[in-house]
N, C-alpha and C positions, 0 to 999 in steps of 0.2 A: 682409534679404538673401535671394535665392535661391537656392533649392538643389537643383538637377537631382538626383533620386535615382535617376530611370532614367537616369544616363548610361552612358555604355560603357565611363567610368574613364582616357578618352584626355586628361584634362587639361581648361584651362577653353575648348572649344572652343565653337562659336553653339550656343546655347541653342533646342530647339524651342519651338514656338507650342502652348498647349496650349488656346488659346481653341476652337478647331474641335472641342476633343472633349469628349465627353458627356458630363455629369454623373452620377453612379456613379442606378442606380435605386434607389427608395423601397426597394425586397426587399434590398435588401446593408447596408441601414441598422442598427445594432444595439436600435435600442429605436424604435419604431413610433411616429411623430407624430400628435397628438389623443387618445390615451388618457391621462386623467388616475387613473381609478381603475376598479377590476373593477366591471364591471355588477353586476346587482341579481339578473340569472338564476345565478352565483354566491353567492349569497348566501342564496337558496330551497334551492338544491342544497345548500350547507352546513347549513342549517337539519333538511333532510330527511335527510341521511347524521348528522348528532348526536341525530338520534332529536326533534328540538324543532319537527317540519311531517311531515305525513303526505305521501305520494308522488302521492298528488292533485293538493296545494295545489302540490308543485315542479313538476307537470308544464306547469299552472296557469302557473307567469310562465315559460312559453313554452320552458321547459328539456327537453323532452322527451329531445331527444340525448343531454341529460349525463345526466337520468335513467339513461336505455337502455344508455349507455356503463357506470356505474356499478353495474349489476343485472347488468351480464356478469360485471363485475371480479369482483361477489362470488359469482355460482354459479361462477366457475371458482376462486376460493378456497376454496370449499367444497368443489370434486371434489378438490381438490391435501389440502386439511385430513381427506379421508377413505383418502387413499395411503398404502398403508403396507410399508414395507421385508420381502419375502420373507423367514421365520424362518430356510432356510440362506446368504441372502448376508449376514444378522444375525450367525448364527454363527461366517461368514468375517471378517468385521470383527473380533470383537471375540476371534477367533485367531488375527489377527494383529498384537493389542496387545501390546506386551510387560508382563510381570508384574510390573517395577519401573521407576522411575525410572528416566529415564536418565540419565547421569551425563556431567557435561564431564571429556572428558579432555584436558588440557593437556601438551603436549609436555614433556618435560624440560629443555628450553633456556630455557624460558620462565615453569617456575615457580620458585618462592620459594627463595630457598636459607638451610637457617636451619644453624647451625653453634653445638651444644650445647658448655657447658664438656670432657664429657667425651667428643665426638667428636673435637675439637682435639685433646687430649690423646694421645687414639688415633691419628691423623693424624702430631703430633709426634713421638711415639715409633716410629713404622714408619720414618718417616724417617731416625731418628738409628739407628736400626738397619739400614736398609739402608745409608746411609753407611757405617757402622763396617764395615759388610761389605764395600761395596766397596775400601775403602781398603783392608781388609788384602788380599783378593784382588790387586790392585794391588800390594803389596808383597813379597809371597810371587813374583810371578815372576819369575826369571830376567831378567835384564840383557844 
């Protein structure tokens, strides 16, 4: 079955012709036809970055670029590996860490509610004491 995805949503009206237009290009494709497996100039280059081919031999199968590109990677990891954090914005950091843990604090609504034998008790007895109260207040006045 066919299924107009660009339609305009107006129902099953004539279907365009989509034979006149172009086939999407090779570049929009997600994985590139004819490569079966990384070249071999990967393979020097990894040889030479594990320390197991000296930088000769990688330059040798024709790798010069990745050489080049990878000699940059590492003098600029090496100016980043020799940076080091000013001693007063050091200072500032580490005054304004706080000196304990911090602590979750949980609303009242939402934590635990535990109810001791002898909180009950205190609980029941405020109660029958303030009944007792109120009823005789109630009693005592006037009609």
């Amino acid at each position: 079955m066919f299924h107009d995805l660009q339609s305009d949503g107006l129902g099953d009206g004539p279907k365009r012709d989509r034979s006149g237009e172009s086939e999407r290009p090779l570049a929009d494709r997600e994985v590139p036809l004819g490569q079966t497996r990384p070249s071999a100039i990967a393979d020097a280059v990894h040889a030479w970055l594990d320390g197991e081919a000296t930088e000769s031999q990688a330059r040798r199968a024709e790798s010069g670029r990745e050489v080049d590109f990878w000699k940059r990677i590492d003098e600029d990891l090496a100016a980043r590996r020799r940076l080091r954090t000013p001693a007063h914005l050091q200072a500032q950091i580490m005054n304004a860490l706080p000196m304990h843990a911090p602590t979750l604090v949980t609303p009242w609504w939402k934590r635990e509610f535990v109810v001791t034998p002898t909180g009950a008790i205190a609980v029941a007895t405020t109660l029958v004491v303030a009944a007792a109260a109120a009823t005789a207040l109630v009693l005592r006045l006037p009609h």
